[in-house]
C-alpha positions in Angstrom: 20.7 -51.9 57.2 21.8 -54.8 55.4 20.6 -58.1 55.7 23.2 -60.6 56.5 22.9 -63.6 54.0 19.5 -62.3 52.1 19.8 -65.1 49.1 18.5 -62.1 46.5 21.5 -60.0 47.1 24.2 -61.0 44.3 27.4 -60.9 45.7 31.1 -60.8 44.6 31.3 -64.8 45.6 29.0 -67.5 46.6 31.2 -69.4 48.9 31.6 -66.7 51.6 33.0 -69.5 54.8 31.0 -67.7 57.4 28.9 -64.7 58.6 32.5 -62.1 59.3 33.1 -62.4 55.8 29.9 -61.9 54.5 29.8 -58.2 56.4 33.2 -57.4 56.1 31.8 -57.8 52.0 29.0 -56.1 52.8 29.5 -53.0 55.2 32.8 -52.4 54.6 35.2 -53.2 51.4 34.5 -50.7 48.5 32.4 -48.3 50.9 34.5 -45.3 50.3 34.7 -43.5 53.2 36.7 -40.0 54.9 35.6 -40.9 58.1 39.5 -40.4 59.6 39.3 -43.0 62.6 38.1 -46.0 59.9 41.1 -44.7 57.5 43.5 -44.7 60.4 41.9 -48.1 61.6 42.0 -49.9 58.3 46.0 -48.9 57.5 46.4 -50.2 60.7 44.8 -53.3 60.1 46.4 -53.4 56.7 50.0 -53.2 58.1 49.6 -55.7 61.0 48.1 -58.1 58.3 51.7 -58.5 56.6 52.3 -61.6 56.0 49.1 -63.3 57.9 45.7 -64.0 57.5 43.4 -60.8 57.0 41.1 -63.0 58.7 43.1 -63.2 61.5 43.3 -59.5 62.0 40.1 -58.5 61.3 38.4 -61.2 63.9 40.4 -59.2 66.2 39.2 -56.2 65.1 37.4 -55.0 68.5 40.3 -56.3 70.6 42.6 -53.7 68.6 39.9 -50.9 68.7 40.2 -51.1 72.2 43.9 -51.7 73.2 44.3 -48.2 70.1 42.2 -46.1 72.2 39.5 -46.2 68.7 42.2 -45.5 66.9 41.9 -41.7 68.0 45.3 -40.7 65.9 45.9 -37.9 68.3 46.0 -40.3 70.9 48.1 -43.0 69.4 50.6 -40.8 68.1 51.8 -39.6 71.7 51.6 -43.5 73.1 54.0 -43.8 75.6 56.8 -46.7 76.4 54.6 -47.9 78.7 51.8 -47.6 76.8 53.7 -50.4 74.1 54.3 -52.7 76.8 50.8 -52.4 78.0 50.3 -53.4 74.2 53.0 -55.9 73.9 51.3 -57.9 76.8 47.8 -57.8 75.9 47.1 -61.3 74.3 44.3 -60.1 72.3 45.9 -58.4 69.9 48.8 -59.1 67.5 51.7 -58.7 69.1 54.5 -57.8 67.2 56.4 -54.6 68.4 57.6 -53.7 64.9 54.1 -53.5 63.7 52.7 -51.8 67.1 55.4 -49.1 66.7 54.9 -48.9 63.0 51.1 -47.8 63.9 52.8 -45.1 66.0 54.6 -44.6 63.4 51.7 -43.6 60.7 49.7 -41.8 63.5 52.9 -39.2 63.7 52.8 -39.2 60.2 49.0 -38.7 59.6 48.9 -35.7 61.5 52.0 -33.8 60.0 49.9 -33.9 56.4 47.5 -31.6 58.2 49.2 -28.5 57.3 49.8 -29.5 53.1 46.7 -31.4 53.0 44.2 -30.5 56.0 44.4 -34.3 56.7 44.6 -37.5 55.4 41.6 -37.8 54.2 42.3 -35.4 51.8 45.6 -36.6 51.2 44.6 -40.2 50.6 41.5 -39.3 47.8 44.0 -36.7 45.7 45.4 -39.9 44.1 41.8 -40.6 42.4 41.0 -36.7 42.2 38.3 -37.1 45.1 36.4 -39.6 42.9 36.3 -43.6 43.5 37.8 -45.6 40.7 35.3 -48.3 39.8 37.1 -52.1 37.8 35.1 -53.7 35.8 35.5 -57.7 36.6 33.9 -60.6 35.4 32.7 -63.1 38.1 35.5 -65.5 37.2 38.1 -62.9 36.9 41.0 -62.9 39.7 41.2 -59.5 40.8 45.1 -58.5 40.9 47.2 -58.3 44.0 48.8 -54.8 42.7 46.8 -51.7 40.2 47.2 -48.5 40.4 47.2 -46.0 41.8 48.8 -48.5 45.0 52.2 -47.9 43.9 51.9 -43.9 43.4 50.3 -43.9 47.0 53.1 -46.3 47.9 56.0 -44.7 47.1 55.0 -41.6 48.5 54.0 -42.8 51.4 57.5 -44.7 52.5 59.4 -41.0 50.9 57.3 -39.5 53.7 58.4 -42.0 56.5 55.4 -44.5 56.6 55.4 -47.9 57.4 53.9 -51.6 56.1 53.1 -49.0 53.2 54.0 -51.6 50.2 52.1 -51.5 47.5 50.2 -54.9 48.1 49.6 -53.5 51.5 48.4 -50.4 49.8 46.5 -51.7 47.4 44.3 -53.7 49.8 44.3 -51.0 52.1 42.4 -48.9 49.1 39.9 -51.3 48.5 38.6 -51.5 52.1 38.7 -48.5 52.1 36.6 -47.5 48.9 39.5 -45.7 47.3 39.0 -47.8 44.2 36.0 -50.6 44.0 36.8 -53.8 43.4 33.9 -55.0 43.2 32.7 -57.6 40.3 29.9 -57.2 37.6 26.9 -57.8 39.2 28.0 -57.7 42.7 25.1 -55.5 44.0 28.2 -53.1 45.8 29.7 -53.0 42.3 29.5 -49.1 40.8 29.7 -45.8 42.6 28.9 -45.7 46.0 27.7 -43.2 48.8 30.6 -42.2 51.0 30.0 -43.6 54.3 31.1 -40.8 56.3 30.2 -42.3 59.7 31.2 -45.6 59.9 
C-alpha cells in the first residue's frame, strides 16, 4: 500500500492541491488495468467529465458507484426509464440526462464486443497490442491533450455507436486507465507497470 504524501516518493508534480489528487496519482492514473468494472467506470467518468472539472467528477466518484449499481455493465445496460429518473433526481451525482443515457449507451455497446472480442478489455488493449505504451517526458514538459492511439480508438468507437468517445475524452480515458503511461521521467509510476487486475 502506498503511503499518501511519503516526501521520498518522486512524483509527476510537487504542487499536488490536496490528498484526492495525490491518490488518484498514485493508485490509479497509468495503472493499467483489465479489471472490466474500473474500465467501464473510468469511460464513464471520462464522458460525464465533458466540459467540467475532472475534479468535480471524481470527488463524486462513490456517489456515482452507487447510484450505477458498481458499474456492473450488465446491470446498467438494461436500466430502466424509471431507473434514469431515479438518477436524474439524485443530487449526488451529475445530472445531465444526455450523459446518464450516454453511459447506457456504452454499457449496450460494451457487451455487444463480446462476441468479436470476448470483451472490452480485450477490445480496448488491441490498440497497443496488449502492451502499455510508456512517453518519455521531461519534468517541465506539458503532456499533450491528444496522441495516439486516442484518435484510432476514437473513431472506432463513435463508427460502433459510442458516446463522449472524442479523442480528448479518449485520450484521458487511456491514461487513467494505463493504456498508455503518461507518466514523467522520474516519476516513481513512470515505466512499465503491473496490471492491477483487481482494483
Amino acid at each position: 500500500m502506498i503511503d499518501l504524501f511519503d516526501d521520498n516518493l518522486k512524483r509527476c508534480h510537487e504542487n499536488f492541491s490536496d490528498k484526492l489528487q495525490v491518490e488518484y496519482h498514485d493508485e490509479y492514473w497509468g495503472t493499467p488495468t483489465k479489471n472490466i468494472r474500473r474500465l467501464f467506470e473510468f469511460l464513464s467518468l471520462s464522458g460525464m467529465q465533458a466540459g467540467l472539472s475532472w475534479w468535480m467528477v471524481w470527488k463524486r466518484r462513490e456517489a456515482f458507484r452507487i447510484a450505477f449499481d458498481d458499474f456492473e455493465v450488465k446491470i446498467v445496460a438494461n436500466y430502466s426509464q424509471d431507473k434514469i429518473l431515479n438518477l436524474m433526481q439524485n443530487k449526488l451525482i451529475i445530472r445531465n440526462k444526455t450523459k446518464i443515457n450516454s453511459i447506457i449507451n456504452n454499457a449496450q455497446k460494451i457487451l455487444s464486443l463480446t462476441n468479436e472480442y470476448g470483451g472490452f478489455d480485450e477490445y480496448l488493449w488491441s490498440f497497443v497490442g496488449d502492451d502499455p505504451k510508456v512517453n518519455f517526458w521531461k519534468q517541465n514538459e506539458v503532456v499533450p491533450a491528444v496522441l495516439d492511439p486516442a484518435e484510432e480508438i476514437s473513431k472506432d468507437m463513435i463508427r460502433r455507436g459510442f458516446k463522449f468517445c472524442g479523442p480528448t475524452i479518449i485520450y484521458a480515458y487511456i491514461q487513467s486507465v494505463g493504456v498508455v503511461n503518461d507518466h514523467k521521467i522520474g516519476c516513481f509510476k513512470h515505466g512499465k507497470l503491473e496490471f492491477d487486475w483487481n482494483r
